[in-house]
GUKOLFI-540782 format. One record per residue: residue in one letter; y, z, x of N, C-alpha, C, O in turn. Coordinates in steps of 0.05 Angstrom, whole numbers, plus 5000, padded with zeros to 4 digits. Each point is the difference from the previous one (the first is absolute). Layout:
GUKOLFI-540782
AYZXYZXYZXYZX
...
end
This chain:
GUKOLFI-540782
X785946525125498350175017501049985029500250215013
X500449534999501149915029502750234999500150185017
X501249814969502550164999500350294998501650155012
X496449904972498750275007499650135022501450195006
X496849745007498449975022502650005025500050165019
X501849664976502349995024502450274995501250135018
X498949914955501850224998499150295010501550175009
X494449884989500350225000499550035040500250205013
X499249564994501149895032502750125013500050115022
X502049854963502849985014499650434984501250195011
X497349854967500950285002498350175016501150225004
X496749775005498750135019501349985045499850145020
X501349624975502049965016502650145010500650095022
X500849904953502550185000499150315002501350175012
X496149884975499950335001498450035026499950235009
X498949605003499350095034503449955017500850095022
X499949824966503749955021501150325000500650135020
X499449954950501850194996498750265011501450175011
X495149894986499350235019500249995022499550215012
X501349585004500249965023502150025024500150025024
X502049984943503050075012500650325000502050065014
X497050084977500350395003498750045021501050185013
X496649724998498550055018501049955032499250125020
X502649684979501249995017501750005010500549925023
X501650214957502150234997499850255018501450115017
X495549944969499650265009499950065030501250175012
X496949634997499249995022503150015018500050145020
X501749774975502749965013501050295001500950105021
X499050034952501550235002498550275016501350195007
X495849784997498550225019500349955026498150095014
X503949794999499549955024500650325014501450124983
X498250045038501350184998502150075022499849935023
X501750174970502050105022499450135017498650205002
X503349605020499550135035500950205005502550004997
X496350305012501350225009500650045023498449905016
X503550224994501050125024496650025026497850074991
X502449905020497549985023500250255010498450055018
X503850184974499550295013498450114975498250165005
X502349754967498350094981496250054998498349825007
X501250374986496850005001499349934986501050104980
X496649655013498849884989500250084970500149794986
X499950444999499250134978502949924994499749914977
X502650075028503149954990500149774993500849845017
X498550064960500649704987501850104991500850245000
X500349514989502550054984499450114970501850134987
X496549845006499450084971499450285006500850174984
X497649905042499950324994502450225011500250255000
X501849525009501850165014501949994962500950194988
X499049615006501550024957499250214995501550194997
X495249855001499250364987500750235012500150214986
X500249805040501250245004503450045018500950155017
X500049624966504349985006501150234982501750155009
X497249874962500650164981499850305015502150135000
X496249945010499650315014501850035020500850235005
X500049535010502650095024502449785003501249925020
X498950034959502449894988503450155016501749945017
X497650314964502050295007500850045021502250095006
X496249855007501250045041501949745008500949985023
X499349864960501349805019499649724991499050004978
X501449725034498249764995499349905020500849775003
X497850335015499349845018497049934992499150204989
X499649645012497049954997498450135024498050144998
X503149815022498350105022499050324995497850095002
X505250064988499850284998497950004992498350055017
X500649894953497950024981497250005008498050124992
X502349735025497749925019499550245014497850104997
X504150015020499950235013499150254988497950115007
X503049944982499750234981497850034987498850214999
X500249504986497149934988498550095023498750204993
X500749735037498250055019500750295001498150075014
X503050114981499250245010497850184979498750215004
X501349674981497450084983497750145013499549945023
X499250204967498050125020500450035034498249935015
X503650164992501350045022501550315000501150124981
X498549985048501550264991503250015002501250205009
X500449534978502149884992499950054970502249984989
X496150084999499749934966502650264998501749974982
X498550205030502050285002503349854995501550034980
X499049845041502149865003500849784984502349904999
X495350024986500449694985500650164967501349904982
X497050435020500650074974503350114998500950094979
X500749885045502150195006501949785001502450045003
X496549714994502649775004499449884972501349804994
X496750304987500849894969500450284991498550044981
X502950195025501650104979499050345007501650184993
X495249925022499750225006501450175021498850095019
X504049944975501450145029501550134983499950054976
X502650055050500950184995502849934971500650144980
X500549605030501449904979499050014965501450074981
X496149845019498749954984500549634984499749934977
X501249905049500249744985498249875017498950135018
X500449614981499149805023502349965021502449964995
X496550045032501849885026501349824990499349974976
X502649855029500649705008499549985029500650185016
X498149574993500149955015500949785013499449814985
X502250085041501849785000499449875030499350165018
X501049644986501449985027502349915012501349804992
X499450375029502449995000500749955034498549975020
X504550044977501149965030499850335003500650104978
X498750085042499950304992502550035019501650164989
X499549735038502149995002503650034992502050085011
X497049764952502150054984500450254994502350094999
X495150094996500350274990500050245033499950244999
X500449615022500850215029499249795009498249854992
X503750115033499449845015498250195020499349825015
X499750354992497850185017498149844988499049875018
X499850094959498149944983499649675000498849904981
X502449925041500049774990496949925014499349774997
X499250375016497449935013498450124991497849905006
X501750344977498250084981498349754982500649774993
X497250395005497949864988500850034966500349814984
X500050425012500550014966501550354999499450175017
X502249884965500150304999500650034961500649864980
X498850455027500250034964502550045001501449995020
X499150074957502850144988501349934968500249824984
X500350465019501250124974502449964994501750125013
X499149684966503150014981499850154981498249944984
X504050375008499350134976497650044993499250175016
X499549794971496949954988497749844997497950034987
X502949785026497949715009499950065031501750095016
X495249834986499150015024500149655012499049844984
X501550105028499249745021498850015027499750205014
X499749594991498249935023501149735011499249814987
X502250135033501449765011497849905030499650125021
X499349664968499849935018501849725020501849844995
X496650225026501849845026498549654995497749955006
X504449844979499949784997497349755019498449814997
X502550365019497649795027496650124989498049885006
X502150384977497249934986499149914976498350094985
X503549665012500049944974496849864993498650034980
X501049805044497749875000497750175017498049875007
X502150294997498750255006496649944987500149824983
X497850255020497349984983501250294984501250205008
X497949734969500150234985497750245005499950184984
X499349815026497650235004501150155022499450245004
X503149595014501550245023502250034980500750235005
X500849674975502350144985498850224986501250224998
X496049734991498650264989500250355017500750234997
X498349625019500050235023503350185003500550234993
X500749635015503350045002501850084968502450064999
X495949914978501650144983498050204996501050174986
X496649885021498850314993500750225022499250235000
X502749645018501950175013502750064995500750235007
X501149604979501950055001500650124958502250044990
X495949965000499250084966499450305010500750154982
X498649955032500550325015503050085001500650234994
X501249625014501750165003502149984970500949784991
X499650464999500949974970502650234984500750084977
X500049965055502950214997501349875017499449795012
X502850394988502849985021499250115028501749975017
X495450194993499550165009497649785021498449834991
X502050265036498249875012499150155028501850105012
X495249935000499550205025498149785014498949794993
X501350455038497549835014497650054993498249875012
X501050334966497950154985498949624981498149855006
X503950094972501149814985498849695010498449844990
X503050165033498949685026497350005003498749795003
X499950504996498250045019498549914980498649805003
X501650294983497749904968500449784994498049884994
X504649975006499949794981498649785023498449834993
X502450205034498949845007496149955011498549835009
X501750484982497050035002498349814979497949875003
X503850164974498449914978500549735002498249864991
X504049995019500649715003496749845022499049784994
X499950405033498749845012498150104979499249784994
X499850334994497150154981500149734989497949864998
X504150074994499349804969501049825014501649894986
X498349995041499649805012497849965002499149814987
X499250365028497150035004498649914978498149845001
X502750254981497949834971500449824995498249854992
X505050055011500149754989498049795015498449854989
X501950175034498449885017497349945002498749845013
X500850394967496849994998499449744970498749794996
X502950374989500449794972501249755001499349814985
X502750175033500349765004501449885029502449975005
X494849985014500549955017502249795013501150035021
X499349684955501149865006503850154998501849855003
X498650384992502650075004500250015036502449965005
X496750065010500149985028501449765016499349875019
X503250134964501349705008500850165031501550184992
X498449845032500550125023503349905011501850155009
X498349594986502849865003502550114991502149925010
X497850254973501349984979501750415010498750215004
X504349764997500450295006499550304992500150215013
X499249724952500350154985495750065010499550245002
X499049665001497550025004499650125029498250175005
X503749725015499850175029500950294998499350165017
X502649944961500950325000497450074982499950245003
X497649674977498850134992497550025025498450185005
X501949645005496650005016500950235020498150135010
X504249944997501050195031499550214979498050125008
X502949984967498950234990497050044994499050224999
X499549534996497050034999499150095021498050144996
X502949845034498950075024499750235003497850115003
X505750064996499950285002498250134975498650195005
X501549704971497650214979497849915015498150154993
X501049675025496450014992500950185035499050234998
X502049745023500850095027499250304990498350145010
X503649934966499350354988498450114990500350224989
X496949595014498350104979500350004976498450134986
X504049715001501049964971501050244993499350134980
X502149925035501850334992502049835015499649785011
X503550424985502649935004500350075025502350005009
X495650075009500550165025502249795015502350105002
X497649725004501249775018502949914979502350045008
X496949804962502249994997502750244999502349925000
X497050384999501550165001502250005022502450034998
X495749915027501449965031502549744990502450005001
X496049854990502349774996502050094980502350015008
X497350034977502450104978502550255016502449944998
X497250185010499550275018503049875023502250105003
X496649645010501549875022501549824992501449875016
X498850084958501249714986503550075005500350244994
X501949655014502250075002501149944971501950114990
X496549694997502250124968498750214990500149984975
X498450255032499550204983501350275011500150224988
X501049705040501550245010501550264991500450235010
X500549614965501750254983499250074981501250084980
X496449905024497450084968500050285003500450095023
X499250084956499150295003497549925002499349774997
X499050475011496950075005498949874961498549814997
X502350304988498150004981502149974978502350045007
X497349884962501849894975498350114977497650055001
X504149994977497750014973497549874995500049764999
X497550414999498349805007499349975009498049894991
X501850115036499149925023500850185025501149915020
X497950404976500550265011497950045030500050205014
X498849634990498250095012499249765022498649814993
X502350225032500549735022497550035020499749845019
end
């Protein structure tokens, strides 16, 4: 009976050891991963896994994804549908960053520009926004996902950059913490937020600027598309 009694001891023993050991396994493996501090709260890593599959195609940067995810309900959703595959090509952008210098040295201080090889569209951006908040890279590719020929006007600028401070403006509203001010790629969106709200949220002002910009000097008035300045 003593023996009994001790065996079924040492087995209620071993089976509190062994539930004990998954449980704190687990606990080890939920810890969760630290995200980027330009990221908005809602970008865990697990929800940035469910939606990699949808913008995969453009590229690998994670940040992109992020970007692109924020233009959601934004009047960017135009541009975000035009950089997975609704344009004129009919594929998804790639999108990269790059030295833009390599591709003209005129271009080595540009923020980002599109362009066309054969039948793929790209979007290069300028390296120093790598760490950029993604809510100002958002902004800056629902401008440059506009331009989608060989063909470019001051008609063309006038819009894309109209629509770049628009969907600044929201981002801002949705997620304020993109307002990193420090940061260069966030000082060219807030100077376009000025002139849209300066215009009553019409292009009146940024027009002037596009209008005076010395790289647009040799722009025609107007491009496919974009007939009307």
């Amino acid at each position: 009976m003593e023996n009994c009694k001790i065996k079924n001891l040492i087995f209620i023993t071993a089976l509190i050891f062994t539930m004990q050991i998954p449980a704190f396994s687990a606990e080890k493996s939920e810890t969760p991963q630290e995200m980027p501090k330009t990221y908005p709260v809602k970008y865990t890593a697990q929800y940035i896994k469910q939606i990699t599959p949808m913008y995969k195609q453009t590229g690998k940067e994670e940040v992109i994804y992020v970007a692109l995810d924020m233009l959601k309900g934004t009047n960017g959703e135009f541009s975000r549908n035009a950089i997975l595959g609704n344009n004129l090509s009919g594929r998804p952008v790639k999108i990269e960053f790059r030295d833009l210098g390599t591709i003209n040295p005129d271009y080595s201080e540009f923020d980002a520009v599109g362009w066309k090889k054969n039948k793929q569209l790209f979007i290069f951006i300028n390296p120093k926004h790598k760490d950029a908040p993604p809510g100002a890279l958002a902004a800056l590719l629902s401008h440059e996902a506009l331009h989608q020929d060989e063909f470019n006007s001051l008609a063309e600028e006038t819009y894309a950059w109209t629509m770049e401070a628009s969907v600044w403006y929201e981002i801002l509203k949705l997620y304020p913490e993109s307002n990193d001010e420090l940061h260069p790629l966030v000082v060219r969106e807030n100077m376009l937020k000025k002139l849209f709200e300066r215009g009553n949220y019409s292009n009146k002002y940024i027009k002037k600027t596009v209008m005076s910009n010395e790289g647009y000097k040799n722009l025609p008035s107007t491009s496919p598309g974009f007939e009307d300045l």
